[in-house]
C-alpha positions in Angstrom: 32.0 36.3 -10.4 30.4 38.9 -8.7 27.3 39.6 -6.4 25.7 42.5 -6.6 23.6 44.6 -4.3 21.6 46.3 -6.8 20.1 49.5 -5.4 16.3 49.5 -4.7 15.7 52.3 -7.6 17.7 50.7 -10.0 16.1 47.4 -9.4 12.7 48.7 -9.6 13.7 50.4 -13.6 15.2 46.7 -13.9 12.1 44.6 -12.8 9.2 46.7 -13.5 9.3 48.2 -16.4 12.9 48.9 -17.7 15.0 51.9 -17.9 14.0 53.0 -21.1 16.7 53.8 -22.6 16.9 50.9 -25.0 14.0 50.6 -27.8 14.1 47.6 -30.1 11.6 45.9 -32.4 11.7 42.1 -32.7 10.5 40.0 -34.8 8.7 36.7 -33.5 11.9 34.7 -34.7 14.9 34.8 -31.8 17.7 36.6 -32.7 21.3 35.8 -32.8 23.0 37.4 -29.1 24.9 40.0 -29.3 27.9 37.9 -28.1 29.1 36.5 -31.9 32.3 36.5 -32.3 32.4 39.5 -35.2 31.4 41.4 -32.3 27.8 43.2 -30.6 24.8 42.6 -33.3 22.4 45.8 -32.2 18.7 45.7 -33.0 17.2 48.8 -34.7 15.3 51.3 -33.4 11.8 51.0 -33.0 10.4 53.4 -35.7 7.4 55.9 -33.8 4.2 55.3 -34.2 0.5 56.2 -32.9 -0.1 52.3 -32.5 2.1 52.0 -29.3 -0.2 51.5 -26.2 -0.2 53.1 -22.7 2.9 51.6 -20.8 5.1 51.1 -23.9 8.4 50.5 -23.1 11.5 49.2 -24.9 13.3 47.8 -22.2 10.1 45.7 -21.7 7.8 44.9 -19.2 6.8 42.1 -16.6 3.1 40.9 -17.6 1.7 38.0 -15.7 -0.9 35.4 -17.3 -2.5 31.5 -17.5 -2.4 30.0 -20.8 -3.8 26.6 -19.5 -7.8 27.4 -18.8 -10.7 25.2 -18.7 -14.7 26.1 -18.8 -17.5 24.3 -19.1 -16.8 24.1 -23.3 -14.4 21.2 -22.1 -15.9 17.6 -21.4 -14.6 17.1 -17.9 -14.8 20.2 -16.6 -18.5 20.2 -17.5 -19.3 16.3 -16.0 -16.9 18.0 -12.7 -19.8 20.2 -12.0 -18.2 23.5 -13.5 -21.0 25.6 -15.4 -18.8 28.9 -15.6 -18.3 30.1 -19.5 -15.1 31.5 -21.3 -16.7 35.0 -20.4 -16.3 34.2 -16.4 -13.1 32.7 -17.2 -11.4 36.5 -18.0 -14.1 38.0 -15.8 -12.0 36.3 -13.1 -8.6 36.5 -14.0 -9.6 40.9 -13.7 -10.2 40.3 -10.5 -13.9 40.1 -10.5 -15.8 37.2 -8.5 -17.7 34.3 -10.1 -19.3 31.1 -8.2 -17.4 27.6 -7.9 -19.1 24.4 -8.6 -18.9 23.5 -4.7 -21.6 26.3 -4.3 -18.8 29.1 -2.9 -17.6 32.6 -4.5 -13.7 32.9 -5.5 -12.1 35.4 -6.5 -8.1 36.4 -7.0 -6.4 37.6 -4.0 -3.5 39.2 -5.6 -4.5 41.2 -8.1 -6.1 40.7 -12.2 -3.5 39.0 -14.2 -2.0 40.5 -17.5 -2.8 38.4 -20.1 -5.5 34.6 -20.5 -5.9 32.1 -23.0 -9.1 30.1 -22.8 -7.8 26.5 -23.9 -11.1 24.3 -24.1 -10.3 20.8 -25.0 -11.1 20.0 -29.1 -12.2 16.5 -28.4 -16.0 17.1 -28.1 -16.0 21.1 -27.3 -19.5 21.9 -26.3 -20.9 18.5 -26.8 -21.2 17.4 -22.8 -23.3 20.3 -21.9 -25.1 20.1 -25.1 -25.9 16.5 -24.1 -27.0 17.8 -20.9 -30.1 19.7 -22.7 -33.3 17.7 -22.5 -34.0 19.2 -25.7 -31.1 18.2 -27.7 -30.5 14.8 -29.9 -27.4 14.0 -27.7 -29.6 13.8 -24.5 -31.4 10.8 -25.6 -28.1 8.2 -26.6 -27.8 5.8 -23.9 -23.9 6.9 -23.4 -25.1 10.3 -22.2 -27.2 8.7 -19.1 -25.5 9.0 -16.0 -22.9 11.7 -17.1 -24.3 14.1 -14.8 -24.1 13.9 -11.0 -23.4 16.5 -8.2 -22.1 13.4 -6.0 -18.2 13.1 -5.8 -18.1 9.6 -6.5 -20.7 9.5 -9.4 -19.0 12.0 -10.8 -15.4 10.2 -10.9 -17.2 7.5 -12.6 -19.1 9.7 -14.8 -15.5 11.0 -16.3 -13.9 7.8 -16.1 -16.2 6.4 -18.5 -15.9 9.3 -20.3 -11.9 8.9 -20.7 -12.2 5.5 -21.5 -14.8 5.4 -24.2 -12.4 8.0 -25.7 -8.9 5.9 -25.9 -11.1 3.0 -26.9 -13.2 5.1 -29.8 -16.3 3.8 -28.3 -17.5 7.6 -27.5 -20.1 7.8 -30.0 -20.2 9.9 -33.2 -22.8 12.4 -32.5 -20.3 13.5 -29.6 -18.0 14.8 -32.3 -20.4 16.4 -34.5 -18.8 19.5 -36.3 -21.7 21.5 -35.8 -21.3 21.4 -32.3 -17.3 22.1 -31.7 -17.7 24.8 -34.5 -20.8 26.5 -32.1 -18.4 26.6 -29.2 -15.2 27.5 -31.0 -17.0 30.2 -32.1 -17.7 30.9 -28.1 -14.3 30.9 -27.3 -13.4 33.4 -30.2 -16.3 35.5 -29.1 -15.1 35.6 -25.6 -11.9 36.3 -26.6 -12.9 39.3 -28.8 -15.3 40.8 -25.9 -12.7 40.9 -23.1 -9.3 42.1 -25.0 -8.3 45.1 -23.9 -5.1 47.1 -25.7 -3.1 47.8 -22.8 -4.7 46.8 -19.8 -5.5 43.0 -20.1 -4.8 40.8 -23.3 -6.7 37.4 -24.8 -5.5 35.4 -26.8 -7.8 32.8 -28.7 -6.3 29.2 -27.8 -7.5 25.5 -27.2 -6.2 22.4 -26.0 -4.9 18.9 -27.8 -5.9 17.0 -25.6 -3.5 13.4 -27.1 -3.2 10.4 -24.6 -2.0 7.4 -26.3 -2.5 4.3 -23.7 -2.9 7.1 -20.9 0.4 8.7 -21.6 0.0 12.2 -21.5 0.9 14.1 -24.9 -1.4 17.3 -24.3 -0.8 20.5 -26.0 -2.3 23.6 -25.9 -2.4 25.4 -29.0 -2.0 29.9 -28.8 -3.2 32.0 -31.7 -0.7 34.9 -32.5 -4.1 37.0 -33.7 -8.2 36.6 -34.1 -7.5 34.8 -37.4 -7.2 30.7 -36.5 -8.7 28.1 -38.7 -12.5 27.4 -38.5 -12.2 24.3 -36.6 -9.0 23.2 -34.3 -7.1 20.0 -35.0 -7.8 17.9 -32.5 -6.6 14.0 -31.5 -10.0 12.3 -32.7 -8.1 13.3 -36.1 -4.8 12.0 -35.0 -3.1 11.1 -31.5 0.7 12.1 -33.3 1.5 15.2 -32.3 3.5 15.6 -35.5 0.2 15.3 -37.2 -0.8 18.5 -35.6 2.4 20.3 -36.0 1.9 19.5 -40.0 -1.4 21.3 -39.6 0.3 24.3 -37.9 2.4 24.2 -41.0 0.0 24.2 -42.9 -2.6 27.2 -41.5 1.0 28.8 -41.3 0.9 29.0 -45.1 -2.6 30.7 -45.1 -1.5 33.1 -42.8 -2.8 31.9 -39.5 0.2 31.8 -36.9 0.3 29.3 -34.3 2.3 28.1 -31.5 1.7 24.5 -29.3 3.1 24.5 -25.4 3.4 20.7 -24.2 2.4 20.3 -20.7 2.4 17.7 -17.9 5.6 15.8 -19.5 5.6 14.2 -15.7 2.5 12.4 -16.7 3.8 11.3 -20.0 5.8 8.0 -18.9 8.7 9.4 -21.0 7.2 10.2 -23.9 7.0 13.6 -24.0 10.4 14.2 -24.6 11.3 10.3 -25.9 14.3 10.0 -28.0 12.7 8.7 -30.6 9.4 9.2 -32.7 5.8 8.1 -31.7 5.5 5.0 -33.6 9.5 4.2 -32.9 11.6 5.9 -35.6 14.5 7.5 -35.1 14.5 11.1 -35.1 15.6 13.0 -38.4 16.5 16.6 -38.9 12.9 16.9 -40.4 11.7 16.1 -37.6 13.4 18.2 -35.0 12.8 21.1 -37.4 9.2 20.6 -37.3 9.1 20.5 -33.8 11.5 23.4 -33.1 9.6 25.3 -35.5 6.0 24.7 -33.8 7.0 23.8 -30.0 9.7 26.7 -28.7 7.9 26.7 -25.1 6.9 23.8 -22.6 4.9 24.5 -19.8 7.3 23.5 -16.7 5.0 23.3 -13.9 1.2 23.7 -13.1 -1.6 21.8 -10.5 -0.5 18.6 -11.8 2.7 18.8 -10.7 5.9 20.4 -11.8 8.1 19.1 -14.4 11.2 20.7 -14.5 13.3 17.7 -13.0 13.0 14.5 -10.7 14.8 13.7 -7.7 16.0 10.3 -9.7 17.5 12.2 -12.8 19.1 14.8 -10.6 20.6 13.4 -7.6 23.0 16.3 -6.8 20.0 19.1 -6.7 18.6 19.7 -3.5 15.5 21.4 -4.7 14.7 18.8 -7.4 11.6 17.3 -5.3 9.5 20.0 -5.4 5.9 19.5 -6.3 6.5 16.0 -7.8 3.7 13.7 -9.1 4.2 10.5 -10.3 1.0 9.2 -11.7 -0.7 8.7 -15.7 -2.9 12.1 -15.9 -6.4 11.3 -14.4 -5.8 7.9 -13.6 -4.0 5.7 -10.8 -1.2 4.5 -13.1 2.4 4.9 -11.7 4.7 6.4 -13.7 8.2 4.3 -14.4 10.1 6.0 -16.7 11.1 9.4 -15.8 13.9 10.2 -18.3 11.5 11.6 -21.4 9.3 12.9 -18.7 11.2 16.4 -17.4 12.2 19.3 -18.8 15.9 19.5 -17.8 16.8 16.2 -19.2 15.0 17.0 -22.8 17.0 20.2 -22.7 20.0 17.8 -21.7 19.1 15.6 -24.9 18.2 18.5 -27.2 22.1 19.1 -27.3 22.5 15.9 -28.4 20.5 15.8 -31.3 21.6 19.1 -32.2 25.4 17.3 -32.5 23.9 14.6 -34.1 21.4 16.4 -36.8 22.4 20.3 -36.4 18.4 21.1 -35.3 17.0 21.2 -30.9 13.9 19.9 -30.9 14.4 20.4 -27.7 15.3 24.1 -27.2 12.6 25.6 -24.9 11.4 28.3 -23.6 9.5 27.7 -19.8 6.1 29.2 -18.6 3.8 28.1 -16.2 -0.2 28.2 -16.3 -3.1 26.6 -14.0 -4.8 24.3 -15.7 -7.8 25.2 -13.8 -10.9 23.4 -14.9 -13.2 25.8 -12.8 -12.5 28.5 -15.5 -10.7 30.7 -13.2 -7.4 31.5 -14.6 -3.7 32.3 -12.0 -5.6 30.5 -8.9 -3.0 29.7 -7.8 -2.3 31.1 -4.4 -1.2 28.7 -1.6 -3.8 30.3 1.1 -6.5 31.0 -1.4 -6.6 27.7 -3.1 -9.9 25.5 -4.2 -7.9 23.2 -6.6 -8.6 22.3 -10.1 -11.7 20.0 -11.0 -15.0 21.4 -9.9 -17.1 19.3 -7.4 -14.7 16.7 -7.1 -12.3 18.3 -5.4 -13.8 21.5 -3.7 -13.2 21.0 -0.3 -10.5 20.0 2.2 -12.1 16.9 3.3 -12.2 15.5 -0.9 -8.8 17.1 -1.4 -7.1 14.9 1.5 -6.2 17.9 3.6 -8.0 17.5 6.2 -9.8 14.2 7.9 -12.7 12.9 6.7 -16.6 13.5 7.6 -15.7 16.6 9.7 -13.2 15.3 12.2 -10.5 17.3 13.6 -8.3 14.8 13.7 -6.9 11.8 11.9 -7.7 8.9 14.7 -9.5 6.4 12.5 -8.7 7.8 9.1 -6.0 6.8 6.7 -4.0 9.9 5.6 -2.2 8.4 2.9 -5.6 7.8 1.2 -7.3 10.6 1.3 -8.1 12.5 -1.5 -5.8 9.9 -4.1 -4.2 11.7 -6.5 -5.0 15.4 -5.3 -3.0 15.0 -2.7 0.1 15.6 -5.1 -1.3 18.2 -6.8 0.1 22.1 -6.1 -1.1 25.4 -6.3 0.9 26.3 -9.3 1.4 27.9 -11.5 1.8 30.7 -13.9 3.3 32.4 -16.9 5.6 35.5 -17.2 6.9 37.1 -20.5 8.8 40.3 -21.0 6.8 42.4 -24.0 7.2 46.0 -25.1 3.1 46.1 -24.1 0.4 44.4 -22.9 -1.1 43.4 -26.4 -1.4 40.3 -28.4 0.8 40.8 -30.6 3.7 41.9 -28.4 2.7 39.0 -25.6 2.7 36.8 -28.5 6.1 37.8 -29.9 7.6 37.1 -26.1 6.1 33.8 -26.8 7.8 33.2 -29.7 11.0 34.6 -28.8 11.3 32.5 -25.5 11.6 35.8 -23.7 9.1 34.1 -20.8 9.4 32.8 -17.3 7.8 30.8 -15.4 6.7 31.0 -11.4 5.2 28.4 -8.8 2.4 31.0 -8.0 4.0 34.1 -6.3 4.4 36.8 -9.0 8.4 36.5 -8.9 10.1 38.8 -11.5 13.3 37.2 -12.8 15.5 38.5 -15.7 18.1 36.9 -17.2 20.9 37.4 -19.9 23.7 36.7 -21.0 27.1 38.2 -23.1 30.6 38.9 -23.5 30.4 43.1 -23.5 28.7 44.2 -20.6 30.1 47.3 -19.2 31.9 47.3 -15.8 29.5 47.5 -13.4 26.6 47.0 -15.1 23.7 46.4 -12.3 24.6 49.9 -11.0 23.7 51.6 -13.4 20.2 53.3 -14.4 20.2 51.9 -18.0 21.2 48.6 -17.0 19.0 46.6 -19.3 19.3 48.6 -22.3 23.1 47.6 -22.1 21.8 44.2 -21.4 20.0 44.2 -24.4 22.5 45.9 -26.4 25.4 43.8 -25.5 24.1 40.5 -24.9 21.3 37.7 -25.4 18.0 37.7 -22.8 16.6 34.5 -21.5 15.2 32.2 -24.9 18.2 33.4 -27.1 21.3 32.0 -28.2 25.2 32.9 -27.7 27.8 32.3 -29.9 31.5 31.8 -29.1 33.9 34.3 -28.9 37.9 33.4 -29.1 39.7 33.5 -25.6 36.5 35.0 -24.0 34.0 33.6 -21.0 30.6 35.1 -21.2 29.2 36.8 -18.1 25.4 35.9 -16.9 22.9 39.1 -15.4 20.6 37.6 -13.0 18.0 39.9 -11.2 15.0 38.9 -9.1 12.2 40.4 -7.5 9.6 39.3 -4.9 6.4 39.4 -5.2 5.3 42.0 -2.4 2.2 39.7 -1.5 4.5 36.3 -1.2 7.7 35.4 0.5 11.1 36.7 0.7 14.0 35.7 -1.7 16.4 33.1 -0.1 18.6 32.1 -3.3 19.2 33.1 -6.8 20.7 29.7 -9.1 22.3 29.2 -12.4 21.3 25.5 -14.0 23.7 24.3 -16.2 23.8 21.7 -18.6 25.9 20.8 -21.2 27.9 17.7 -23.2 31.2 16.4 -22.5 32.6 13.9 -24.5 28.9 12.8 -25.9 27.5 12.6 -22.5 25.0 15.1 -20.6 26.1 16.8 -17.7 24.3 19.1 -15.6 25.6 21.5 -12.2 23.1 24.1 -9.8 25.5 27.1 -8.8 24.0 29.2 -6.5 24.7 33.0 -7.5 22.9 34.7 -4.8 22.6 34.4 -1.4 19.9 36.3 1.1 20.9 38.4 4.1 24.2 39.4 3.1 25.6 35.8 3.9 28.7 34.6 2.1 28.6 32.3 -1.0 31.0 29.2 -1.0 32.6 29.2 -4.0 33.9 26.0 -3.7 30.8 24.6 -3.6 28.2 26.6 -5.3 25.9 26.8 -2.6 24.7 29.7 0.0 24.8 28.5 3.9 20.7 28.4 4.8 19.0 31.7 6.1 17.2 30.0 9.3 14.1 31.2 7.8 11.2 29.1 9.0 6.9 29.2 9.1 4.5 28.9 12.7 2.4 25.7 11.5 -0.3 27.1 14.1 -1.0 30.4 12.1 1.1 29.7 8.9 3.4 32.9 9.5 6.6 32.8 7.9 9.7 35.0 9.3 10.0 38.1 8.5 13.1 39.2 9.0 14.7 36.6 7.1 15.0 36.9 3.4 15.3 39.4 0.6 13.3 41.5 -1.2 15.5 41.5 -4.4 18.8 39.5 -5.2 21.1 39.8 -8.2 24.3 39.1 -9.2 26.7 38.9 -12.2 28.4 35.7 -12.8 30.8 33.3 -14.9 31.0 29.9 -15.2 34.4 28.8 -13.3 34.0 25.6 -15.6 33.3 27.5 -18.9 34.4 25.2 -22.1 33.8 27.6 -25.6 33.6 23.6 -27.1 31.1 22.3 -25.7 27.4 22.8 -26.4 25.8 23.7 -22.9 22.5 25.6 -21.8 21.8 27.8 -18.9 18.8 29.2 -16.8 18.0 31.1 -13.8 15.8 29.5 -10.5 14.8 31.6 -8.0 13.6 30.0 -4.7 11.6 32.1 -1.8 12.1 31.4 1.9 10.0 28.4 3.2 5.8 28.9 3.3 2.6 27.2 4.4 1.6 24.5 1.8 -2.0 24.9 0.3 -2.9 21.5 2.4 -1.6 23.4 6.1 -3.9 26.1 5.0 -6.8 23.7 4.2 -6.2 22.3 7.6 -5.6 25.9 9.2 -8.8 27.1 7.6 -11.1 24.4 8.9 -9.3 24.4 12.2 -8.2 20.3 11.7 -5.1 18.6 12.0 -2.8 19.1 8.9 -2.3 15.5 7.0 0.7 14.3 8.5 1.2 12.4 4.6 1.7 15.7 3.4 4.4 18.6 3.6 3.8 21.2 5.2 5.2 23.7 3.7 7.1 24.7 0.2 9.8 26.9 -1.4 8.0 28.6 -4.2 10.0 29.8 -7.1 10.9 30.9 -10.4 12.4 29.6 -13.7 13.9 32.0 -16.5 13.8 30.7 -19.5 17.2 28.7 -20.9 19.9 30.8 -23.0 22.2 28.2 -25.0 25.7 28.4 -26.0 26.4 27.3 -29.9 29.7 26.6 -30.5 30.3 27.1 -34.0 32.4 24.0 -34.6 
């Protein structure tokens, strides 16, 4: 194992946009690593071309971007208040201001993002604010009275009967009227077509299945590859089984419309998510895991709703499993009991043993992270610039449960534990990375499809990650280190294969976002099978400020970094700006089927709710944490053994 100090040029070509000295073409199906066992598998050249854009590059860029948006096409985030349009939605994410439904501007703090997909809700898209017109048919049903208030309270009602009319399939029928969805699917391709740009900021055309059986959350959202998608989405009025949908993918697959579905908010699902067996209770089959495989390959690890990569109770030895954890049914005061089925590390823990079992993963995924934002302003995400997610209902400290109640400065008199319910659990989090060739659809898509993605808290954190057998010595010193990356090994999303008598070395490189905190530690997450049982190890990799790495217990000694609660400063001069290192697995077993990815964790920061508190110059709630550790996920690469 070794830890390198990668040189602040080199890292740059590495994190940035490549050394280009590799070019490669992919396809939209992972390849095989590099690492088989007849020996380095080397992709071919990229043929030239006028349709490459500005900023082309083989060894692949960084491009940031929220697949997870909401406007006021979607039900809720029309009864929250929220009258901004897909158009404002990519207005935003480039950086421009639009108004909030609290009666305040936004706008990004750190910069336009890459690359947005609007993802309205298919149940009822467009009929809420149609039923808000005086002038149309919906206005005048009974069920539409009531459904719009600027009052907190009435509004919470307002959506509550709105969520349960729809489990119940009491909503009535004129809500669900094709005419309407197809007007405002017809927005959102519209949208999507006005604001792509080739090279400087990508759409993609997207909505959301929006699948709750008995409040357990199922929710996909659905990514176009291109402009051509079917004339209306499938949506859960048509089926609550997800497997339904993924037979529609199939099937608009046939016809030449290419489609992908990333599950999010598994923490909400009460384990059902990622159950080990079928909706209605079967057990799985290998038709089965190949339809999912072949229409899930991402899950969306964290976002405001919490983050789902692991909980404290399924991983008891990882000291940074409690981050960001919320334990309720989506949108309603339910406790969650049944973790296990709920978080990503365990599905990719049980993926490995269905793949014994049946020879397919359903479970082999890739990770990003998107918003979820309901105020149709995509990657606001930012601790110290955050207004949360649903409109009126939570746009200010006081509704959020930041700070007291009614003004106050303090908490004498107030309940902190009750304030705001559920928000107070919710983060500012998060957003999607991918490494492309360009900042287009197709090539943002293909990332997609590949795995090739990351997955961040917030802070734009650029992480790579790959694995191989035939790195050359010294690899992170040199100028073309990713092209031999590439050409020598498998990049986050992929697979390796074994190779007789050999141990495969792992690249790591991370990168801070200049806006955000300073690296502390770089980890490898490991899980595999022994013996028919999951397993799973964090090995720190990298430390910060040159301090020494046990080896005998995989973790760096802390950095002493800290925050002032009084002005939310963090230290300095504690932390890195980049980390890397090159690493095998002292535990390495060529039999057993085991998975690996990258987290990145920054130094310690001000948690949105300190700066709520800061801002209005209150007393933080003393219920909440005061500060976080943002950080970053690569996507997994497995190991297949071949026997």
């Amino acid at each position: 194992m070794k830890i390198n100090s990668v040189t602040p040029a080199v890292l740059v070509a590495l994190l940035a946009s490549g050394a280009a000295a590799y070019a490669a073409s992919e396809s939209a199906k992972p390849r095989p690593t590099a690492a088989a066992a007849s020996g380095p598998a080397r992709a071919a050249a990229s043929p030239p071309g006028p349709a490459r854009l500005p900023g082309w590059s083989g060894d692949r860029n960084a491009y940031f971007g929220d697949l997870h948006v909401h406007t006021q096409l979607s039900f809720d985030a029309y009864i929250f208040n929220v009258r901004r349009t897909p158009d404002d939605a990519y207005r935003f994410a480039r950086g421009e201001t639009i108004g909030h439904a609290g009666g305040y501007d936004v706008r990004l703090q750190g910069g336009q993002l890459d690359f947005v997909a609007v993802t309205d809700h298919s149940e009822y898209m467009g009929a809420i604010r149609e039923a808000a017109d005086p002038n149309s048919p919906l206005s005048k049903l009974a069920f539409s009275q009531g459904l719009f208030s600027p009052d907190p309270q009435q509004i919470q009602t307002a959506f509550n009967r709105m969520v349960d009319a729809f489990e119940h399939g009491t909503t009535p029928v004129e809500f669900n009227d094709p005419a309407i969805r197809s007007r405002a699917w017809r927005e959102v391709q519209d949208a999507a077509a006005r604001n792509n740009m080739p090279g400087r900021f990508t759409t993609l055309v997207g909505y959301e299945y929006t699948s709750a059986p008995e409040g357990r959350n199922l929710h996909r959202n659905v990514i176009f590859r291109t402009a051509n998608v079917p004339a209306l989405p499938f949506s859960s009025t048509m089926s609550n089984n997800p497997e339904d949908l993924w037979s529609a993918m199939d099937g608009w697959r046939a016809k030449g419309v290419e489609a992908l579905a990333i599950p999010h908010n598994a923490n909400g699902s009460d384990g059902l998510m990622f159950d080990s067996v079928r909706l209605k209770g079967q057990p799985m089959d290998r038709a089965y895991a190949e339809l999912r495989a072949r229409n899930e390959p991402l899950t969306e690890i964290t976002q405001i709703k919490g983050t789902s990569e692991t909980h404290p109770s399924l991983s008891p030895n990882d000291e940074w499993s409690n981050f960001e954890i919320m334990e309720s049914y989506i949108g309603r005061d339910k406790r969650v009991t049944r973790f296990a089925g709920g978080y990503v590390r365990r599905a990719l823990e049980d993926g490995l043993l269905v793949r014994d079992k049946l020879g397919v993963n359903p479970f082999k995924l890739g990770f990003i992270g998107s918003s979820d934002t309901h105020n149709a302003a995509p990657g606001s995400v930012e601790e110290p610039n955050y207004f949360s997610k649903v409109g009126r209902r939570d746009s200010t400290p006081e509704l959020r449960g930041s700070a007291p109640p009614k003004g106050a400065m303090t908490w004498d008199g107030a309940d902190p534990a009750k304030a705001g319910g559920r928000f107070q659990s919710w983060g500012a989090s998060g957003l999607a990375g991918v490494w492309a060739e360009e900042n287009s659809r197709e090539a943002i898509y293909a990332a997609l499809r590949r795995r090739e993605t990351f997955a961040t808290s917030g802070p734009r954190i650029r992480v790579r990650f790959f694995g191989g057998y035939d790195f050359p010595a010294n690899v992170l010193q040199r100028p073309d280190a990713v092209g031999q990356a590439y050409a020598h090994g498998s990049p986050m999303g992929g697979d390796l294969l074994p190779r007789k008598g050999a141990v495969p070395r792992f690249l790591l490189w991370a990168l801070r976002d200049p806006s955000a905190g300073y690296l502390q530690r770089a980890q490898i997450v490991k899980g595999w099978i022994d013996n028919g049982v999951a397993k799973e190890k964090v090995f720190d990799v990298a430390c910060s400020d040159g301090l020494k790495l046990d080896t005998r217990t995989w973790r760096c000694p802390g950095n002493g970094a800290s925050v002032d609660l009084k002005t939310c400063q963090p230290d300095r001069f504690k932390g890195d700006v980049q980390l890397s290192a090159e690493w095998k697995d002292p535990e390495f077993n060529a039999k057993q089927r085991a998975f690996y990815y990258a987290r990145v964790l920054e130094n310690p920061s001000c948690r949105w709710s300190t700066w709520d508190a800061l801002r209005v110059g209150s007393q933080p709630n003393p219920k909440l944490a005061p500060t976080i550790m943002e950080r970053a996920w690569s996507s997994p690469i497995w190991l297949e053994p071949t026997a």
